[in-house]
C-alpha positions as CSV (number, residue, x, y, z in Angstrom):
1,X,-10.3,-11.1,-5.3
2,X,-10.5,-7.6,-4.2
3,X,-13.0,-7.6,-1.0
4,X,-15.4,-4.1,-0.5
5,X,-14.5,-0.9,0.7
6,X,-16.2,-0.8,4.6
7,X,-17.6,2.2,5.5
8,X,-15.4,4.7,5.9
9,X,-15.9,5.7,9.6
10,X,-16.0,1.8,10.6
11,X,-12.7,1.1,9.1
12,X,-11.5,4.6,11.3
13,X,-13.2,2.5,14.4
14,X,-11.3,-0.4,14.0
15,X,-8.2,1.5,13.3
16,X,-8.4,3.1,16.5
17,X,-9.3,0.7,18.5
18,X,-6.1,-1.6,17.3
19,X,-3.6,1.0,18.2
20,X,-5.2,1.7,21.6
21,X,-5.5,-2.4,22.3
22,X,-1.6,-2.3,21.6
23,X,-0.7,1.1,23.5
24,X,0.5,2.5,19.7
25,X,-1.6,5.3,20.8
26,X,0.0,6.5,23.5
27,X,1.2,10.3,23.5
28,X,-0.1,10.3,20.1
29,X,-2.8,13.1,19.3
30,X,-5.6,12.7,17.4
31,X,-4.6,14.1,14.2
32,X,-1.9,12.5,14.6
33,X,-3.9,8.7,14.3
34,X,-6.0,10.2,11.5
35,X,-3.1,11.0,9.5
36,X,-1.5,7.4,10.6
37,X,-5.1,6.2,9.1
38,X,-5.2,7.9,6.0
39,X,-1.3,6.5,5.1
40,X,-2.5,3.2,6.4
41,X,-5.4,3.5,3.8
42,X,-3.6,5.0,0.9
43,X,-1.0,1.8,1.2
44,X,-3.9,-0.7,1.0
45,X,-5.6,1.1,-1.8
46,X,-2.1,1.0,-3.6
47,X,-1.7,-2.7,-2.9
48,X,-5.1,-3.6,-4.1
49,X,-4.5,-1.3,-7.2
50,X,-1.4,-3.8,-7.7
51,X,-3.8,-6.8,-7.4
52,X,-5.9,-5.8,-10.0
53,X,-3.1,-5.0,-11.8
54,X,-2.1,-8.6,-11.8
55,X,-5.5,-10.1,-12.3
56,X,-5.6,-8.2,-15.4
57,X,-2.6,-9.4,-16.7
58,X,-0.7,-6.0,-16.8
59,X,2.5,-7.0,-15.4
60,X,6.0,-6.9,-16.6
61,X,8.5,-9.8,-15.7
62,X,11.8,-9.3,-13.7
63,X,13.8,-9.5,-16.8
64,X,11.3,-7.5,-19.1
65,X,12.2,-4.5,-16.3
66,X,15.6,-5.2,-15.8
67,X,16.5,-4.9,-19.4
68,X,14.2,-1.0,-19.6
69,X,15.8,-0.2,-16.7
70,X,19.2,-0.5,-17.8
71,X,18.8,0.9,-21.3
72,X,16.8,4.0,-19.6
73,X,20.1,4.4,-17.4
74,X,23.0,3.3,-20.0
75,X,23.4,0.4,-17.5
76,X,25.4,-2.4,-19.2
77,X,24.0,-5.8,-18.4
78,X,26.0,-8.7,-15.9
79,X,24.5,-11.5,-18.1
């Protein structure tokens, strides 16, 4: 299950304070750790994109994709 967004500054809070607690922050400017963030941010929103993806049932198997791919690509198949 997909847990709530936190508030938007909190999450920058926390952020921070993780990569100062484990000196990631050193010689690193501050737009430098909001851009970090924002990447950081974009990847979970992906991820949890992905989840509901999967909840939802709109998934393709391993060998559903493998077969597309190598038609797209005139890939001849090893099986």
């Amino acid at each position: 299950m997909i847990q709530p967004k936190p508030n938007v500054l909190e999450s920058f809070h926390r952020f921070i304070g993780q990569q100062l607690e484990s000196d990631a922050a050193i010689g690193m400017s501050p737009e430098q750790a909001l851009a970090q963030w924002r990447e950081q941010q974009e990847t979970i929103a992906a991820i949890q994109e992905g989840l509901v993806d999967v909840e939802a049932g709109r998934t393709k198997s391993l060998d559903e994709f493998d077969r597309g791919f190598r038609e797209r690509h005139g890939i001849k198949g090893t099986k």
